[in-house]
Backbone as JSON, one array per atom type, in Angstrom:
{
  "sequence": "XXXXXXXXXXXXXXXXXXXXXXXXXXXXXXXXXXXXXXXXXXXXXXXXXXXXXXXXXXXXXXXXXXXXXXXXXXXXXXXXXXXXXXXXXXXXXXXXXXXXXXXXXXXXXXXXXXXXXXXXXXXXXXXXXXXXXXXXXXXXXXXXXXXXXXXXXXXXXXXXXXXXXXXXXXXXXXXXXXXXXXXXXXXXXXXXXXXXXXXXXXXXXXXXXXXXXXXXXXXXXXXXXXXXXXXXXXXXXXXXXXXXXXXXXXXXXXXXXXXXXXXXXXX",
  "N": [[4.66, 5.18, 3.87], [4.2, 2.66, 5.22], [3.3, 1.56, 8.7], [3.71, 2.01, 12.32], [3.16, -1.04, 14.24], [1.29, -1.4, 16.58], [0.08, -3.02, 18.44], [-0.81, -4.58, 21.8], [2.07, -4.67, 23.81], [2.55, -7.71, 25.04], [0.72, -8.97, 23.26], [0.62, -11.63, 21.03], [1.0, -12.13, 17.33], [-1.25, -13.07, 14.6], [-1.82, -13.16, 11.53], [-4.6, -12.4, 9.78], [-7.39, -13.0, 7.78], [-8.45, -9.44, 5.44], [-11.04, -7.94, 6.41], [-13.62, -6.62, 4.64], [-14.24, -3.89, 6.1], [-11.91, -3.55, 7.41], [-10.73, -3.12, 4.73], [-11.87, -0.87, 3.92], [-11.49, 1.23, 5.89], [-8.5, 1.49, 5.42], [-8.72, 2.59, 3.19], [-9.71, 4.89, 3.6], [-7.98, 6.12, 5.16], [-5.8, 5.97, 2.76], [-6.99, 8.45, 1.71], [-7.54, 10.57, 3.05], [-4.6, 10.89, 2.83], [-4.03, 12.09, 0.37], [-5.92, 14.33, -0.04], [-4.98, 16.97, -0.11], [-4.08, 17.23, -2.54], [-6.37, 16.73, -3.89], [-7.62, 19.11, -3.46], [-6.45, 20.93, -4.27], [-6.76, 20.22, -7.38], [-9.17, 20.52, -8.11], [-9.53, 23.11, -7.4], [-7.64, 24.29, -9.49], [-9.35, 23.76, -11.84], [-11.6, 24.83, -11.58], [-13.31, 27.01, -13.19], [-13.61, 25.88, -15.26], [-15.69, 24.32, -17.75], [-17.68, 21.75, -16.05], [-19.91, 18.96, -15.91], [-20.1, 16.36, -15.5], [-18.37, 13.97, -13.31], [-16.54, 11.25, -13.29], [-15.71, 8.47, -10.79], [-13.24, 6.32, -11.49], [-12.95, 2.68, -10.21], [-13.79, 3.05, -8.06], [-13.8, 1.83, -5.37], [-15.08, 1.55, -1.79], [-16.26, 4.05, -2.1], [-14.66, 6.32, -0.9], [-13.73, 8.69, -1.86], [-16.0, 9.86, -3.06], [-17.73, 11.7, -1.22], [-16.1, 13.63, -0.39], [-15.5, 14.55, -3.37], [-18.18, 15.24, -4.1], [-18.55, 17.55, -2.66], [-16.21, 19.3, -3.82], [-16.63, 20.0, -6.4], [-19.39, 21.48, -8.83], [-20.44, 19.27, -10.0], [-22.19, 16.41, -11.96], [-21.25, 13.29, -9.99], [-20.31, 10.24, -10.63], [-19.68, 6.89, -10.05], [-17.79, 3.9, -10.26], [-16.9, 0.35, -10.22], [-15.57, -3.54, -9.51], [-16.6, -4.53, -7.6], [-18.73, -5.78, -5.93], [-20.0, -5.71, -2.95], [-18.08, -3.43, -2.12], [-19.37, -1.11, -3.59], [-22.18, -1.4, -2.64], [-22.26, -0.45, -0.15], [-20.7, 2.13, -0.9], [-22.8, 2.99, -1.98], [-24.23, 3.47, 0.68], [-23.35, 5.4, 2.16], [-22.72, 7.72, 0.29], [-26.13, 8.46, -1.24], [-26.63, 9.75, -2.97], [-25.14, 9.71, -5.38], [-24.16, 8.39, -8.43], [-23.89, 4.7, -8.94], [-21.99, 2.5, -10.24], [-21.11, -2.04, -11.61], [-18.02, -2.18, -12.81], [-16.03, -2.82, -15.46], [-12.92, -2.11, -16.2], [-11.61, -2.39, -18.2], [-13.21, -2.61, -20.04], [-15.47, -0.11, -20.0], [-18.96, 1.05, -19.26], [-19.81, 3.23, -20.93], [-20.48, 5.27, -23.5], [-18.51, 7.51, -25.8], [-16.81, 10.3, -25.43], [-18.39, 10.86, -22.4], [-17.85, 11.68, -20.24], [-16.5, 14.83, -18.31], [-14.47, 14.68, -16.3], [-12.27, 11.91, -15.71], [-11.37, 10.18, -12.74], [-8.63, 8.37, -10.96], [-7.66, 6.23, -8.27], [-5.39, 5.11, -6.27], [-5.18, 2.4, -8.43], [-4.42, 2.02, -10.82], [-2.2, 0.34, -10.69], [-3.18, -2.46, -9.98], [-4.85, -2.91, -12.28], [-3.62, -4.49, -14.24], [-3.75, -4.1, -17.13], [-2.61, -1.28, -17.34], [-2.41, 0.88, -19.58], [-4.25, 0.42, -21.33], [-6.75, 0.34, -19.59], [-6.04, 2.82, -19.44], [-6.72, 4.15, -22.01], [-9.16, 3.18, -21.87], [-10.62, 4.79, -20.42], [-9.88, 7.58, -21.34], [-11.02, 7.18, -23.87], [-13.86, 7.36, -23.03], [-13.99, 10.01, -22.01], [-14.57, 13.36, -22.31], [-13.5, 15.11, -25.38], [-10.81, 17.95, -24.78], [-11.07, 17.28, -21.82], [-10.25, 16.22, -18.98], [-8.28, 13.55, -18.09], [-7.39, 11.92, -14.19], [-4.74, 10.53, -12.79], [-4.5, 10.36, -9.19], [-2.8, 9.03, -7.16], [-0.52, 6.8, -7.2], [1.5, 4.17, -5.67], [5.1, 3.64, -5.5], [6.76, 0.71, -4.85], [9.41, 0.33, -5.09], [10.71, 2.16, -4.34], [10.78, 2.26, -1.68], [11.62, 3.45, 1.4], [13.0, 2.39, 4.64], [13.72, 2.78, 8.24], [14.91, 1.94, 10.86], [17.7, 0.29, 9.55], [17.05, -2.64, 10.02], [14.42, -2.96, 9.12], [14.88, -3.12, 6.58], [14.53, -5.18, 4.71], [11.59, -5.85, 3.97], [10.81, -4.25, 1.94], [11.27, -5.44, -0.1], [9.96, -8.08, 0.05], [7.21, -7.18, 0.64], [7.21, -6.28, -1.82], [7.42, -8.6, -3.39], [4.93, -10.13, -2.84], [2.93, -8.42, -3.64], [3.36, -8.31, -6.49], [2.57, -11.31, -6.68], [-0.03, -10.86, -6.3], [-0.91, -10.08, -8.4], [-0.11, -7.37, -8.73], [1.3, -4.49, -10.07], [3.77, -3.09, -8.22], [5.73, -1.09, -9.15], [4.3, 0.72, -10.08], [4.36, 3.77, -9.75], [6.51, 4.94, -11.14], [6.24, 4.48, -13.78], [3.91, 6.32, -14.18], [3.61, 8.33, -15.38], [5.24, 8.7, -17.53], [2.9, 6.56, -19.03], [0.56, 8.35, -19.43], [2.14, 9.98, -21.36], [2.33, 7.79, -23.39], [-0.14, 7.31, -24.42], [-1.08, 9.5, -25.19], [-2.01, 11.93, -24.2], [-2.61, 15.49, -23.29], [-1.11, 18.66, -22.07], [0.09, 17.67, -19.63], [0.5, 16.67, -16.09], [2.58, 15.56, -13.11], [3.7, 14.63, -10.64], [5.2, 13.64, -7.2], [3.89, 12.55, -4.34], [5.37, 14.67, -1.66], [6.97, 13.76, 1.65], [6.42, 14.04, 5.1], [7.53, 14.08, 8.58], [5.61, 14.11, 11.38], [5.99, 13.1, 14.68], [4.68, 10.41, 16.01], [2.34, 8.16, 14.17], [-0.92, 8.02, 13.63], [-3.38, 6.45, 16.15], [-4.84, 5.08, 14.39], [-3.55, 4.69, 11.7], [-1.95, 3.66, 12.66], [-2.78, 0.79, 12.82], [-4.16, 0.58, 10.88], [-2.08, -0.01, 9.24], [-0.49, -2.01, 10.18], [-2.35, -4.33, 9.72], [-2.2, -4.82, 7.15], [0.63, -5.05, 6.74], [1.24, -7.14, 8.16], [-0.54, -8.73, 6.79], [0.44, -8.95, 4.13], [2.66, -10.51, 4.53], [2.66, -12.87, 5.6], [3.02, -15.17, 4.42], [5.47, -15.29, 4.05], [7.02, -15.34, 6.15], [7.16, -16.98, 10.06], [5.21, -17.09, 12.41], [5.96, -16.2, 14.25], [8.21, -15.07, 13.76], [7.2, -13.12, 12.94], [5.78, -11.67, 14.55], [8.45, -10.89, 16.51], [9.18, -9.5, 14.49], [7.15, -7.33, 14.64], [7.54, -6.72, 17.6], [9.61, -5.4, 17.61], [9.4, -3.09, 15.8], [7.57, -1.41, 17.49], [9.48, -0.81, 19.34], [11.04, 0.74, 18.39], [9.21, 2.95, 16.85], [8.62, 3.86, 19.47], [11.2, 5.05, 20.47], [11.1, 7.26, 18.8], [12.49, 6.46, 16.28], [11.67, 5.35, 13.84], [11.13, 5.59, 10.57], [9.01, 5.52, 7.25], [8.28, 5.34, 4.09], [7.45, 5.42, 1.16], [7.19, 6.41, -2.34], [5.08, 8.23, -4.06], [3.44, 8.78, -6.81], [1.46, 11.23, -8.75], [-0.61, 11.81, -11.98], [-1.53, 13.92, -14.03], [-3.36, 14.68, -17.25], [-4.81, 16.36, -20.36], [-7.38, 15.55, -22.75], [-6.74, 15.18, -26.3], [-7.83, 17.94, -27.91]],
  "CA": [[3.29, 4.82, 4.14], [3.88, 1.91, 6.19], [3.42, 2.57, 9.84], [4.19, 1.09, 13.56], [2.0, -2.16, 14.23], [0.26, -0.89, 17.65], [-0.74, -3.59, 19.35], [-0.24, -4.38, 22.83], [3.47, -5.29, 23.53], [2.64, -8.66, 25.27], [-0.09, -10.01, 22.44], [1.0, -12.4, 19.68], [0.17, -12.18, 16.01], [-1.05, -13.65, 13.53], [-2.15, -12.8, 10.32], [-5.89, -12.98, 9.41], [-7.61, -12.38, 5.95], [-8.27, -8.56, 6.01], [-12.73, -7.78, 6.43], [-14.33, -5.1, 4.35], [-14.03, -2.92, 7.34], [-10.46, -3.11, 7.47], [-9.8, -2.36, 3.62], [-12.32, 0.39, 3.89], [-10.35, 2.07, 7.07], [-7.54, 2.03, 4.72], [-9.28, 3.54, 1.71], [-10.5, 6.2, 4.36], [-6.85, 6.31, 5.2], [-5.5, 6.71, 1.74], [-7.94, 9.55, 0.95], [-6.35, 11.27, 3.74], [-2.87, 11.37, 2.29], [-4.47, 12.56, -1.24], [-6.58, 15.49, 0.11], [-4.52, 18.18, -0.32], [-4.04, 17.49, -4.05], [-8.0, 17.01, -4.85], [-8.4, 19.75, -3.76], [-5.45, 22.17, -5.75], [-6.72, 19.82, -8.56], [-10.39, 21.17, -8.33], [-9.5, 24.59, -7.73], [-7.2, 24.25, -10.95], [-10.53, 23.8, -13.12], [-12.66, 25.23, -11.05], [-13.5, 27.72, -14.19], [-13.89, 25.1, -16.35], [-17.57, 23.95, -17.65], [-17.65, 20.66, -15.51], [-20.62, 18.45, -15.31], [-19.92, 14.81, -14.61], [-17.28, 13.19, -13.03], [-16.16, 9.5, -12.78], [-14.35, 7.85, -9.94], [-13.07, 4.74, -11.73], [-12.3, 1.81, -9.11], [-14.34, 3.97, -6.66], [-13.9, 0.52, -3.63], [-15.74, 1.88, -0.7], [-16.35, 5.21, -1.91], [-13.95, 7.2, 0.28], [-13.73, 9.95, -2.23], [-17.46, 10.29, -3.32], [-18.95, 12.48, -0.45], [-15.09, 14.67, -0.8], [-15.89, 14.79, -4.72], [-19.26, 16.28, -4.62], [-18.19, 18.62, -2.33], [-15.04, 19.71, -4.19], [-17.22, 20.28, -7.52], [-20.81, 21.12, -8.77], [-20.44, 18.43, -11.67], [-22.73, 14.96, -11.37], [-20.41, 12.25, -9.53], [-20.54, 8.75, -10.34], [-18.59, 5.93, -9.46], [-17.95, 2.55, -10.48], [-16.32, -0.48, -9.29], [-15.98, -4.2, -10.14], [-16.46, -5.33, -5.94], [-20.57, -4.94, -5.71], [-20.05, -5.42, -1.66], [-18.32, -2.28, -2.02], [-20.21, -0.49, -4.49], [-23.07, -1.08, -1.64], [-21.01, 0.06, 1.56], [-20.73, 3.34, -1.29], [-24.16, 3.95, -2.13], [-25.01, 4.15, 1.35], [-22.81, 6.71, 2.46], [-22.98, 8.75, -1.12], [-26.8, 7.71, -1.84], [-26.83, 10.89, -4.2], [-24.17, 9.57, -6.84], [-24.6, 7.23, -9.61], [-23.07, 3.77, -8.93], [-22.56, 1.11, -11.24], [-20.23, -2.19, -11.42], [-17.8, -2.09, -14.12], [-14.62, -3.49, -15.9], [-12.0, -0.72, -16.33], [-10.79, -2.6, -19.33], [-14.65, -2.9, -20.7], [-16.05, 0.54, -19.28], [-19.65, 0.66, -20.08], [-20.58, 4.61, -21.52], [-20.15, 6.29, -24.72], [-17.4, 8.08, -25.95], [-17.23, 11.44, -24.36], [-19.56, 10.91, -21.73], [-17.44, 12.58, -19.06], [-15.76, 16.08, -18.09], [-13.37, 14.77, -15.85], [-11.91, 11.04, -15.13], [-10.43, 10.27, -11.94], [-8.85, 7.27, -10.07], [-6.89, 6.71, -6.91], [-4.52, 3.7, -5.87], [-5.51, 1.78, -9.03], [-3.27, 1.19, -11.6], [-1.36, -0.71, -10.02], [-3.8, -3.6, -10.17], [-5.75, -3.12, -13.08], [-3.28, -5.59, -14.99], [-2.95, -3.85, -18.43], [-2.96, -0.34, -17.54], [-2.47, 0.89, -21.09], [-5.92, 0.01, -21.83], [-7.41, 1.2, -18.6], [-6.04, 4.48, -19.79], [-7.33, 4.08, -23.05], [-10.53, 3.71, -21.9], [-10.99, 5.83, -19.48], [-9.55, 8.9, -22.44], [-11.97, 7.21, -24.09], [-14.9, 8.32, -22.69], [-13.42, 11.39, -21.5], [-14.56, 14.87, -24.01], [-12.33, 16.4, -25.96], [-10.29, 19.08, -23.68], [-11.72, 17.25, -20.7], [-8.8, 15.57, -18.06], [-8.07, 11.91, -16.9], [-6.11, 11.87, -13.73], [-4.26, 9.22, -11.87], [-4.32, 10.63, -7.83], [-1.99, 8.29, -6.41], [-0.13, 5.4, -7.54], [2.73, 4.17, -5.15], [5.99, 2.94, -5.81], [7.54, 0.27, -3.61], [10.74, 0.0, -5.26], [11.56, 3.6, -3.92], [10.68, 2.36, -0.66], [12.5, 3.65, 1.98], [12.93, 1.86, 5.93], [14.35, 2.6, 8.96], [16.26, 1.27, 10.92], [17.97, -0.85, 8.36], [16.69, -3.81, 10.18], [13.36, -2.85, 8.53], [14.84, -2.83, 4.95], [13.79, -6.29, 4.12], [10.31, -5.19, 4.09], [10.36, -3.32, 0.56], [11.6, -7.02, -1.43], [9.13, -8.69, 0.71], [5.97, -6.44, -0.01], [6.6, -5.97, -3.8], [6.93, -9.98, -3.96], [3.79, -10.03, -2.29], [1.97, -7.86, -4.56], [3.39, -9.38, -7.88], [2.18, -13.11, -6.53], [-1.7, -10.81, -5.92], [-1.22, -9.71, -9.58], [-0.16, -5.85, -8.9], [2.63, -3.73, -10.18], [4.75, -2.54, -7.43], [6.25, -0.24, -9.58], [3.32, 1.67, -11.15], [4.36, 4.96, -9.67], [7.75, 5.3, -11.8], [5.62, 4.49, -14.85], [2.58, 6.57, -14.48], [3.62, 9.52, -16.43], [4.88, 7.83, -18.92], [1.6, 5.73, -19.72], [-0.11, 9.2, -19.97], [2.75, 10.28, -22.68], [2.43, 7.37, -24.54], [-1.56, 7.73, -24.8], [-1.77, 10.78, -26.39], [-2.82, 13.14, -23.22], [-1.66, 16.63, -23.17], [-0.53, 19.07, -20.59], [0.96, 16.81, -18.3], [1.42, 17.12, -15.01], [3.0, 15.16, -12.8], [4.58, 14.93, -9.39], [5.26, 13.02, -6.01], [3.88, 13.5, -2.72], [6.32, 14.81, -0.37], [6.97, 12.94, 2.54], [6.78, 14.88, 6.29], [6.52, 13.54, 10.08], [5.59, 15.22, 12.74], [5.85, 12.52, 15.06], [4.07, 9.34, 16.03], [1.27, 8.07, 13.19], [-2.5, 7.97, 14.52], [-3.18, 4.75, 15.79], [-6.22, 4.47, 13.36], [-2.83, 3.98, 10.78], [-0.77, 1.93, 13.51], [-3.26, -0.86, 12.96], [-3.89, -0.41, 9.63], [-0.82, -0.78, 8.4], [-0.29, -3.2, 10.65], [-3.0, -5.67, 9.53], [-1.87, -4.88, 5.8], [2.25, -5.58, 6.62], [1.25, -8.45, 8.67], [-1.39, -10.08, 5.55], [1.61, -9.55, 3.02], [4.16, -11.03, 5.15], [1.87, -14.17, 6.19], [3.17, -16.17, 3.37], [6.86, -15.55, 3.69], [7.24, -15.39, 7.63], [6.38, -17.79, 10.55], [4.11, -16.61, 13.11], [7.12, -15.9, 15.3], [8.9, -13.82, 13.1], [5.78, -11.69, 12.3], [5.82, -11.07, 16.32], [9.5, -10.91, 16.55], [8.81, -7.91, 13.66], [6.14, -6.23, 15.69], [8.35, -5.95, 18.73], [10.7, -4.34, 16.85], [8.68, -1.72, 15.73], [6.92, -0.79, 18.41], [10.0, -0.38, 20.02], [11.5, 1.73, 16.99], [8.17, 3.86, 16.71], [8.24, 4.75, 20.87], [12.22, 5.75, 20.48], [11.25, 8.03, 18.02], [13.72, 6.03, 14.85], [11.43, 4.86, 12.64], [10.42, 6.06, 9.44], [8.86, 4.52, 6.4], [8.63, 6.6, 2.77], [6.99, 4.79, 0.04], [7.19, 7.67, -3.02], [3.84, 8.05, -4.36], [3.02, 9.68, -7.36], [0.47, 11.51, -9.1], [-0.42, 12.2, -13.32], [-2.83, 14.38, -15.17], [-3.77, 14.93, -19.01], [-6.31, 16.67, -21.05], [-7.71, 14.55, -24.05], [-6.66, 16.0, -27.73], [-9.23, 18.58, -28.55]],
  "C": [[3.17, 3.79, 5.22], [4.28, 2.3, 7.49], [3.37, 1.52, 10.87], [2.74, -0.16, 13.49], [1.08, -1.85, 15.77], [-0.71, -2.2, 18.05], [-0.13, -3.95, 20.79], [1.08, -5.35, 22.92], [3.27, -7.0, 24.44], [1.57, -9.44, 24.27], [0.96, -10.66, 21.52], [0.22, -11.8, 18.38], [-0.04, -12.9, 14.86], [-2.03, -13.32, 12.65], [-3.45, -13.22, 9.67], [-6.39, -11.91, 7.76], [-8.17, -10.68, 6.51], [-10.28, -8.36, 5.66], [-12.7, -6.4, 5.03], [-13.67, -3.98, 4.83], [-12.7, -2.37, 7.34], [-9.89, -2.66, 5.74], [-10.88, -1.01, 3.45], [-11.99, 1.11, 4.8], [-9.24, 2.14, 5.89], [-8.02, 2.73, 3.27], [-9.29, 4.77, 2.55], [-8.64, 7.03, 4.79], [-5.72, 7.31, 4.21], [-5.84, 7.89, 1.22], [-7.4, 10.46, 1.87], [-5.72, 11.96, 3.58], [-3.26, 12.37, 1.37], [-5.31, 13.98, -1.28], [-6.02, 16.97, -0.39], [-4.46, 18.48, -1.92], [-5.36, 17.16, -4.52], [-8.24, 18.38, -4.67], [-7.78, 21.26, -4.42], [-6.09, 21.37, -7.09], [-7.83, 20.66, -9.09], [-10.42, 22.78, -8.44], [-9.03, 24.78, -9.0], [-8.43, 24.46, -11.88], [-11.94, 23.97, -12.51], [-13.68, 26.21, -12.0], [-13.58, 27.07, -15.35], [-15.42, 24.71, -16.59], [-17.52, 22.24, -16.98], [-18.76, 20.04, -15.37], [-21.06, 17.4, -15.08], [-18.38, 14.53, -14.59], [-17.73, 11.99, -12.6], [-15.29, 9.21, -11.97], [-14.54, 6.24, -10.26], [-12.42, 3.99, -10.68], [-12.57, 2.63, -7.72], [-14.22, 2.79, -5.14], [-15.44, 1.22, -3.41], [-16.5, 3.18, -1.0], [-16.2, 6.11, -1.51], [-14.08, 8.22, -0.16], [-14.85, 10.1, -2.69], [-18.01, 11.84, -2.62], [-17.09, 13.94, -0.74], [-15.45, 15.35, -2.31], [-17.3, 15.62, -5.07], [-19.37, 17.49, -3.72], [-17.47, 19.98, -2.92], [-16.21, 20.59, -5.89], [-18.77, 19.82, -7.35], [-21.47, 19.7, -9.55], [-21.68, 17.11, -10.67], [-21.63, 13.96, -11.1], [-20.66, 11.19, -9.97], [-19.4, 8.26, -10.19], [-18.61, 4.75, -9.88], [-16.76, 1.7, -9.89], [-16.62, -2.2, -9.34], [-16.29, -4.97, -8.03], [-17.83, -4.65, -5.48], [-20.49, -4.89, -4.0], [-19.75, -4.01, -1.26], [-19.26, -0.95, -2.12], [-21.81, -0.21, -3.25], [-23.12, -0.08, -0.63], [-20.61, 1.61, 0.81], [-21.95, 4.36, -1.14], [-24.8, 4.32, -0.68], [-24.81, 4.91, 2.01], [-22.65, 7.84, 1.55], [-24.45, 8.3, -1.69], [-26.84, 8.84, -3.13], [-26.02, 10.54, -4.8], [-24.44, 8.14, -7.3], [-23.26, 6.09, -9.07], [-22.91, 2.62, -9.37], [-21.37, 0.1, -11.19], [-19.7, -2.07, -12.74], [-16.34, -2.69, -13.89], [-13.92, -2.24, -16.38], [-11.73, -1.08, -17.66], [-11.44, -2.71, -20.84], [-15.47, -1.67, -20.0], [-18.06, 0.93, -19.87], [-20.6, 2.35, -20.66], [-19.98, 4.49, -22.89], [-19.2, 6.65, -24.76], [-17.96, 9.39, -25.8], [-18.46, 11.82, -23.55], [-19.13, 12.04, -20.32], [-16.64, 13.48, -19.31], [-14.78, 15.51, -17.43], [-13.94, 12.69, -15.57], [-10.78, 10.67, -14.4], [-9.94, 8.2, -11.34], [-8.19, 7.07, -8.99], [-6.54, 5.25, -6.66], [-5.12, 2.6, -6.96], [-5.26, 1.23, -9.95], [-2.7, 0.02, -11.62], [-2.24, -1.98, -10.09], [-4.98, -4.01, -11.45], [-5.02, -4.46, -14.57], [-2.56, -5.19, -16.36], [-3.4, -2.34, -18.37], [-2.75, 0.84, -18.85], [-4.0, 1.04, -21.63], [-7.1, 0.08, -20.97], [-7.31, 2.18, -19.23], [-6.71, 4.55, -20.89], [-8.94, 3.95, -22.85], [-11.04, 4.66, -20.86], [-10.43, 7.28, -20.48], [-11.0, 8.52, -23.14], [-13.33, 7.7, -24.02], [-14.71, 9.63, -21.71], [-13.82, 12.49, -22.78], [-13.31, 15.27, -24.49], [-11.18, 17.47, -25.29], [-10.97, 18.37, -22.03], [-10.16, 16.48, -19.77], [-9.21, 13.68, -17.35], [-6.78, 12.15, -15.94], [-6.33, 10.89, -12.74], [-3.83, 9.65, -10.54], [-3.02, 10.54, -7.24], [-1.78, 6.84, -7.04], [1.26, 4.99, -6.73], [3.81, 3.33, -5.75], [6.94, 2.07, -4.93], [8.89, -0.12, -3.83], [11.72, 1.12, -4.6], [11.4, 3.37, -2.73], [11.96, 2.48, 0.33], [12.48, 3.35, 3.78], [14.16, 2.0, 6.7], [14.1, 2.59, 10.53], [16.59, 0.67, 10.39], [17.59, -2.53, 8.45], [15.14, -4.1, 9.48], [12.98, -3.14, 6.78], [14.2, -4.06, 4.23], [11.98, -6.4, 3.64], [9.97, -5.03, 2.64], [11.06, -4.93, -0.3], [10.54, -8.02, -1.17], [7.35, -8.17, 0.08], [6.31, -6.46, -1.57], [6.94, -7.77, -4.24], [5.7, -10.26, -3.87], [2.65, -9.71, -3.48], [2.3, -8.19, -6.04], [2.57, -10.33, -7.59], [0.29, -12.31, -6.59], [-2.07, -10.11, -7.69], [-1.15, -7.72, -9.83], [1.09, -5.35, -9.45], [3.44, -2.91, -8.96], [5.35, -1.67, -7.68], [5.43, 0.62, -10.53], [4.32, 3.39, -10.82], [5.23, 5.55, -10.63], [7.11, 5.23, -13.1], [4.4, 5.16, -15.29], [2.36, 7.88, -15.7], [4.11, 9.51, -17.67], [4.03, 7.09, -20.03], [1.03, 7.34, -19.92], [0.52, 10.1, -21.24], [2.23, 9.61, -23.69], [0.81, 7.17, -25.54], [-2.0, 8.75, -25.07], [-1.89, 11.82, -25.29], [-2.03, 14.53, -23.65], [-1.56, 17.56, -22.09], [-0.69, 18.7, -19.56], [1.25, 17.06, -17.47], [1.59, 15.99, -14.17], [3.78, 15.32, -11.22], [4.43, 13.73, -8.55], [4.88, 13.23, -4.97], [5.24, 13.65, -1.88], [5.6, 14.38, 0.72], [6.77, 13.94, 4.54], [6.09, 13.85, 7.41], [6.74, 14.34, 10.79], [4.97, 14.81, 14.25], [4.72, 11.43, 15.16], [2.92, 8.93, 15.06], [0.08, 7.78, 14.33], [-2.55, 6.44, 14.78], [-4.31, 4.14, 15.06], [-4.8, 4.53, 12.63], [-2.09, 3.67, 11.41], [-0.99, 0.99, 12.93], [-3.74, -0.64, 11.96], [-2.91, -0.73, 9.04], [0.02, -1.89, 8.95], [-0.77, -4.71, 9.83], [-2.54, -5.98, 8.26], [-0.98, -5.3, 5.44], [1.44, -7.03, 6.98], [0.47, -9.69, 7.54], [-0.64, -10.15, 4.28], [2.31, -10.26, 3.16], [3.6, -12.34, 5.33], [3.01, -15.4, 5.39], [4.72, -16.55, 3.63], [7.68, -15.63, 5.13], [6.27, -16.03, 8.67], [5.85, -16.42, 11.54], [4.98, -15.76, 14.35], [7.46, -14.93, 14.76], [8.46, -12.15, 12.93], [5.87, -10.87, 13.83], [7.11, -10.36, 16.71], [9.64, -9.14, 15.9], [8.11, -6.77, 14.34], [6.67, -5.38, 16.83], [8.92, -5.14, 18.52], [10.37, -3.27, 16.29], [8.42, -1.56, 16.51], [8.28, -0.32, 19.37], [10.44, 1.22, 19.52], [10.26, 3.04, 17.26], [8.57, 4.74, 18.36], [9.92, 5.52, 21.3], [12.62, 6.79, 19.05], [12.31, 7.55, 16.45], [13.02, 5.87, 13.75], [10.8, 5.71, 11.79], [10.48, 5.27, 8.35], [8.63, 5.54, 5.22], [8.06, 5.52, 1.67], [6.66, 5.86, -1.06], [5.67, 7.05, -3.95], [3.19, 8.84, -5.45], [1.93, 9.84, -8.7], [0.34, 12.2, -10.75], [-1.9, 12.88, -13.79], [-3.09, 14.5, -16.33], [-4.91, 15.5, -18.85], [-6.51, 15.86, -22.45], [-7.48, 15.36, -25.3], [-8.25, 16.49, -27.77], [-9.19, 18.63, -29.99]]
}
């Protein structure tokens, strides 16, 4: 996932907090990667009676306007970051948007046909009890699934001068309160909560040369606001060069394994 830093080879850098803007380019980003499997997921139950879906930890709303495409069902969305939740409704004004606590969700029990979420685990703290509520108000025979959850322990960098990177980022995201290692655990949490026919998998990885430079510079701004803490201002530059060189002699590649869980709720 992580990708060359793309900026010009004589600037400096340094590491600024990341806007809105820039974590909604990377939501828009992530949704991206994930496309291909919304939309084998939807065909999957396309013959099913469907008529609301939830996107728990909806951010920005990247997958909203994809989601009511994909299915006829009612969409909503929730989300505990009301700036987002805004920056949603006004690119999806047709779907329900409310804020909410994943760990405190605020419907009924079986209120929804399908619950979805996407890069979220990983920070919800006690995902156990995310899942639990999100089955929760899930029907009977209806599905909770987990999109994308990455794993940065599987991360994989090269040129080996890059490898430091993957001990660096998953300190990072411990110290912001995330699991680093959700992905290896996601299909497991849907065992041990009861779900049934399980599925499971990884995205496969493919390049087919250079990344866009709409994800040069985000994954730029994203390495560079993990790294802030643990590298001087030099180093961070020092780093940059070094990619950009890497990226334009064709060497580098980055692999972060990323994977994805479904269930249906005991009928």
């Amino acid at each position: 996932m992580g990708r060359d830093l793309g900026l010009p080879a004589g600037r400096s850098v340094t590491a600024m907090p990341l806007t809105q803007a820039d974590w909604h380019n990377r939501f828009m980003i992530q949704a991206q990667w994930t496309e291909g499997l919304r939309l084998y997921f939807f065909n999957l139950i396309q013959d099913s009676d469907i008529t609301r879906v939830l996107d728990i930890g909806c951010g920005t709303g990247v997958l909203l306007p994809d989601l009511d495409v994909l299915s006829p069902a009612r969409i909503f969305g929730a989300d505990l970051n009301l700036s987002y939740l805004t920056l949603a409704k006004n690119a999806s004004p047709g779907c329900d948007l409310l804020a909410a606590n994943a760990h405190q969700l605020p419907f009924q029990e079986n209120s929804f046909d399908v619950v979805l979420c996407h890069y979220f685990l990983l920070w919800v703290g006690d995902p156990h009890h995310a899942l639990q509520e999100m089955k929760r108000i899930t029907q009977p025979g209806g599905i909770v699934a987990a999109f994308a959850e990455p794993d940065y322990g599987g991360r994989i960098d090269h040129p080996p001068i890059f490898s430091a990177y993957r001990e660096m980022q998953i300190a990072t995201l411990q110290d912001a309160g995330a699991d680093p290692l959700m992905g290896r655990k996601l299909k497991g949490l849907f065992q041990l909560e009861g779900f049934q026919d399980i599925q499971a998998g990884v995205y496969q990885g493919s390049w087919s040369g250079k990344p866009s430079q709409d994800e040069i510079d985000s994954e730029w701004k994203i390495l560079a606001s993990d790294l802030a803490g643990q590298l001087t201002p030099q180093k961070l530059e020092n780093l940059r060069q070094q990619e950009i060189s890497a990226w334009e002699e064709g060497t580098r590649l980055i692999y972060v394994p990323t994977f994805y869980t479904w269930g249906k709720v005991p009928e």
